[in-house]
C-alpha positions in Angstrom: 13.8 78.1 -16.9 11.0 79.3 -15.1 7.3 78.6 -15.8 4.1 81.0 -15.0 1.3 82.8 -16.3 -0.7 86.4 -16.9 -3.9 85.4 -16.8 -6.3 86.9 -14.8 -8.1 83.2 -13.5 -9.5 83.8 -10.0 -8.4 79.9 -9.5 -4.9 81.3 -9.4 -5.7 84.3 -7.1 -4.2 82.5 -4.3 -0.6 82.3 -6.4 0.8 86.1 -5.8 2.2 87.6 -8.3 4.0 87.0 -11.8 7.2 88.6 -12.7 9.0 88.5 -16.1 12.4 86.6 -16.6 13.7 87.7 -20.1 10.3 86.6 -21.8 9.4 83.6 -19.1 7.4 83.8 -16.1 8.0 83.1 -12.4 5.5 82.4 -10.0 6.5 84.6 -6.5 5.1 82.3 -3.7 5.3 83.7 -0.1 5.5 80.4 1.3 8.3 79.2 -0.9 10.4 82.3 -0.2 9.7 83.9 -3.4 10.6 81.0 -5.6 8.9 79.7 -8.2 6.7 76.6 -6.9 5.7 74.8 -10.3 9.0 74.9 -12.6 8.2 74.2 -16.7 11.2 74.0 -19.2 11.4 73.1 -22.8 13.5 70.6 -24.4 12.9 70.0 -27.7 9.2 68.7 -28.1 9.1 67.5 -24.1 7.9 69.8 -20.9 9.3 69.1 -18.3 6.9 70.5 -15.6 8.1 70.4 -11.7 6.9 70.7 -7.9 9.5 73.1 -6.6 8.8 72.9 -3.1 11.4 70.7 -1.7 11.6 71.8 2.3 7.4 71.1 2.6 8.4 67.6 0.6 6.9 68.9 -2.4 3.6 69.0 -0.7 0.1 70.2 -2.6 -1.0 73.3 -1.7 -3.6 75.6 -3.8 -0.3 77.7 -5.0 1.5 74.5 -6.3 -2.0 72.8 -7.5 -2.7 76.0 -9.5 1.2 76.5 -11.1 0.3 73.0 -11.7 -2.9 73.6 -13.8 -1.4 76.4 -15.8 1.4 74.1 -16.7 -0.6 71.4 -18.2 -3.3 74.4 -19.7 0.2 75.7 -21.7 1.5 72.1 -22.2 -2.1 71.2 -24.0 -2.2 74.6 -26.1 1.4 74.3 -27.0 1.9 72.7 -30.7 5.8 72.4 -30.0 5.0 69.9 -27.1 4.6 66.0 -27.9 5.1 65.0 -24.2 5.2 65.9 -20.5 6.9 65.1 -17.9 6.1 65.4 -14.4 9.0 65.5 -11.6 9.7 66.9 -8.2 12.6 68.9 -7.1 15.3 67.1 -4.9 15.3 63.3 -4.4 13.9 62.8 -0.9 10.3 63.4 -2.5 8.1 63.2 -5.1 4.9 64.9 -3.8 4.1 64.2 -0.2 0.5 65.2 -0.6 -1.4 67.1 0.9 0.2 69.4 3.3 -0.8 68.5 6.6 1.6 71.1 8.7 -0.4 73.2 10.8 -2.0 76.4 9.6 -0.6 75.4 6.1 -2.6 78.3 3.9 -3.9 76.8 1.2 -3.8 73.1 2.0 -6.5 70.7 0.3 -7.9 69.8 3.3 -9.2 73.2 4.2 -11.9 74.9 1.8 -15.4 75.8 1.1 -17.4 73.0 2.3 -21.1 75.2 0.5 -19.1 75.2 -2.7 -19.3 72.1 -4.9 -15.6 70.8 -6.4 -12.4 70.8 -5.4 -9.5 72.7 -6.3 -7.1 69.4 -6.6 -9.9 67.9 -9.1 -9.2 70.4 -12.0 -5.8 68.9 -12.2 -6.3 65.3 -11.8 -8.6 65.8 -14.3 -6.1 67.8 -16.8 -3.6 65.4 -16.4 -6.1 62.3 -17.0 -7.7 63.7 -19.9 -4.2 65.2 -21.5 -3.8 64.5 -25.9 0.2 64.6 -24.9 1.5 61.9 -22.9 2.4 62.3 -19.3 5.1 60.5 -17.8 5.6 61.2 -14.1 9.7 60.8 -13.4 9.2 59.7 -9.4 12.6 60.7 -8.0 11.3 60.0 -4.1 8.5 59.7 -2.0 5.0 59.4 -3.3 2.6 59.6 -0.7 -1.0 60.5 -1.0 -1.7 62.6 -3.6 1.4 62.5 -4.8 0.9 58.6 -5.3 -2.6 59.9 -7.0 -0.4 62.0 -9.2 1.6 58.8 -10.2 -1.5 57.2 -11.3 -3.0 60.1 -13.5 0.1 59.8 -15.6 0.0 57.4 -18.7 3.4 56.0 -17.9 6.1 56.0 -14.8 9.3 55.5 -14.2 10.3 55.2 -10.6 13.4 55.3 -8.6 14.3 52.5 -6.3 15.1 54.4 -3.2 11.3 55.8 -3.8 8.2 54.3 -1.9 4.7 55.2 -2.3 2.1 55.1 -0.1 -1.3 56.5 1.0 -0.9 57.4 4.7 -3.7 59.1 5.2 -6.0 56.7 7.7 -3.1 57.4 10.3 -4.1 61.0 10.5 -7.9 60.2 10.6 -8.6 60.9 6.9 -9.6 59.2 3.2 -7.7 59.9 -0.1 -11.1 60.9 -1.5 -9.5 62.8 -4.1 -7.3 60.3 -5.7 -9.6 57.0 -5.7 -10.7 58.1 -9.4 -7.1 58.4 -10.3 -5.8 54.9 -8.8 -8.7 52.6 -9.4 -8.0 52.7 -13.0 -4.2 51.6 -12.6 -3.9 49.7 -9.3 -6.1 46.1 -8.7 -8.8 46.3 -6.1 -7.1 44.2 -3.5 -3.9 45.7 -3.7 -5.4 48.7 -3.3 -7.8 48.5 -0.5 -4.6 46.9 0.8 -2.9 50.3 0.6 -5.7 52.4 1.9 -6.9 50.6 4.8 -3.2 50.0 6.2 -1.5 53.2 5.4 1.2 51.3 4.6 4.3 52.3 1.8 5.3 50.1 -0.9 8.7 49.9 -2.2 9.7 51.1 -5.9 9.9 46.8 -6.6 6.2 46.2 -5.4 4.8 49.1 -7.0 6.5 47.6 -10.6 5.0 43.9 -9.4 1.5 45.9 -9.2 2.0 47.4 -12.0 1.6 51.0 -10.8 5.1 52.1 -12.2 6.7 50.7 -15.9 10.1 50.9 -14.7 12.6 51.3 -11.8 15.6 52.6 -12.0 18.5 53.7 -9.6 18.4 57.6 -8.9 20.8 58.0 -11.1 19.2 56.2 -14.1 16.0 58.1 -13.5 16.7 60.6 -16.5 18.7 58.2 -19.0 15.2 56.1 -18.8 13.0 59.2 -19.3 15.2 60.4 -21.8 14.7 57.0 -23.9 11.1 57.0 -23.4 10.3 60.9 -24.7 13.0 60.0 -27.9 11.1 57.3 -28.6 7.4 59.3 -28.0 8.5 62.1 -30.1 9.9 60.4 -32.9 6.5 59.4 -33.7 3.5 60.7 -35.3 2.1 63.4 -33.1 -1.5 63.2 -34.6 -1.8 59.5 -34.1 -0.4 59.9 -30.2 -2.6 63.0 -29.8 -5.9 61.0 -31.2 -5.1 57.9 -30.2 -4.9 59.2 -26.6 -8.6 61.0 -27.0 -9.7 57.5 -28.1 -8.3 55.6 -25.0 -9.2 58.0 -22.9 -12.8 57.9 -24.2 -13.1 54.3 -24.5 -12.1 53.4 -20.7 -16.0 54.4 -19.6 -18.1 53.0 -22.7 -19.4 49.5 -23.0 -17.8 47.0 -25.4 -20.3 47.8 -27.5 -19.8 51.7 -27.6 -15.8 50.9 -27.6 -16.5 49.2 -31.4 -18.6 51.7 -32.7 -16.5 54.7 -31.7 -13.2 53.0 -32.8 -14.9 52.2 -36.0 -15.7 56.2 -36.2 -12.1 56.8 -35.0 -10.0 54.8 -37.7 -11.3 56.7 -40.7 -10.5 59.7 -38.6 -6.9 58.9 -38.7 -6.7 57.5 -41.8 -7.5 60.9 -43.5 -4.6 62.6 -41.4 -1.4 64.1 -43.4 0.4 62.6 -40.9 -1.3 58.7 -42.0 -0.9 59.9 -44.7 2.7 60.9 -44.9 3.2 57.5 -42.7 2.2 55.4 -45.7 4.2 57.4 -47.8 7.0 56.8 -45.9 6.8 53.1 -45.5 6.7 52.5 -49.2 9.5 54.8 -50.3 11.4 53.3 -47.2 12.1 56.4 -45.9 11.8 58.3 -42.5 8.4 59.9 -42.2 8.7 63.6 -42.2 5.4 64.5 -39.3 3.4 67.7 -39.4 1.2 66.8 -36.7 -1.9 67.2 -38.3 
């Protein structure tokens, strides 16, 4: 299936055209040969949302970084979806980053210095903030932002042959962009470890640093992933939904704000028809029918 969009946002501008595919979207890309660079299918409650940019080594450009917004924007507004996932085409990369090949249009390294923001913000931000859990499915390389990308995720599950890495002081640059995203997952140390060298980490150290839950051979990838979403979906999708807008919120408030606004939140829950139905369940020993509200 092919993912896209029709709105008229000038942050897309830069993505070419849409064309209709039997109801879905495709998003034409002249620097992907016409195919579609950000991929969504449905399965069930789970979108699965993917780089499709395999011969740049799924690199970000402002046409993938925009497919990429749109997909989490449908994701969020979409009441069938309880959870995301976030993969790569192929299994040499993940998401390379940035794309540093010469003259590559759109790259986010280039832009509007007199213009506050950047593009590449909008989604980090999306995916950090997201109601539906995000799982990124790592089936290569992860370097840059693409190990940013890891991080903004609430959960990963990594392949072994995979290695991730923040290259960019061998080219003379910073991962600005993706410090927000990594210095909530990834212990200072370690960290300053991996931007000061430049150096990759295997699939094993990132699990010993905690930046991925789980490695699995290549082939394993999607049996793991599969378990996970089963398992997220099966449960209520009002107490995932506010108990990620809880977490979320929490991570920047003092321990005293973090008490008061859980003590705000629980009520909140409580008066759900989902709790409700939950308690319902429980004491007729039954399986709890959710509406997700």
């Amino acid at each position: 299936m092919f993912y896209g969009w029709n709105r008229a946002d000038a942050d897309r501008s830069a993505i070419g055209g849409a064309r209709r595919f039997g109801g879905r979207f495709a998003v034409s890309s002249s620097s992907s040969s016409g195919s579609a660079v950000v991929r969504t299918e449905t399965s069930g409650h789970v979108t699965f949302i993917t780089i499709n940019r395999p011969e740049r080594r799924n690199a970000l450009n402002d046409q993938v970084v925009a497919g990429l917004v749109a997909a989490f924007e449908d994701a969020a507004a979409d009441s069938n979806c309880r959870a995301i996932v976030l993969s790569a085409e192929g299994d040499k990369a993940f998401c390379a980053g940035g794309d540093l090949k010469a003259g590559a249009d759109g790259g986010p390294f280039a832009g509007d210095i007199s213009q506050p923001g950047h593009f590449v913000l909008r989604l980090f931000r999306l995916i950090s903030e997201s109601h539906k859990p995000v799982i990124a499915r790592v089936n290569g390389d992860a370097m840059g932002g693409g190990s940013g990308l890891v991080c903004a995720c609430d959960i990963a599950v990594m392949a072994s042959t995979a290695r991730i890495g923040t290259p960019e002081v061998k080219v003379g640059l910073f991962p600005m962009m993706i410090v927000p995203a990594m210095i909530r997952v990834i212990p200072r140390r370690r960290l300053l470890e991996m931007y000061l060298t430049g150096e990759p980490w295997t699939a094993d150290q990132a699990l010993e640093y905690g930046i991925v839950n789980y490695v699995t051979p290549p082939d394993g990838l999607d049996a793991k992933i599969a378990d996970l979403t089963a398992k997220i979906v099966a449960r209520s999708p009002t107490a995932v939904r506010l108990g990620k807008y809880a977490y979320t919120a929490m991570q920047d408030m003092t321990l005293d704000q973090q008490f008061r606004f859980a003590e705000t939140m629980l009520p909140r829950i409580a008066m759900t028809e989902d709790a409700r139905e939950g308690f319902a369940a429980f004491q007729e020993k039954r399986s709890a029918n959710w509406t997700g509200r």
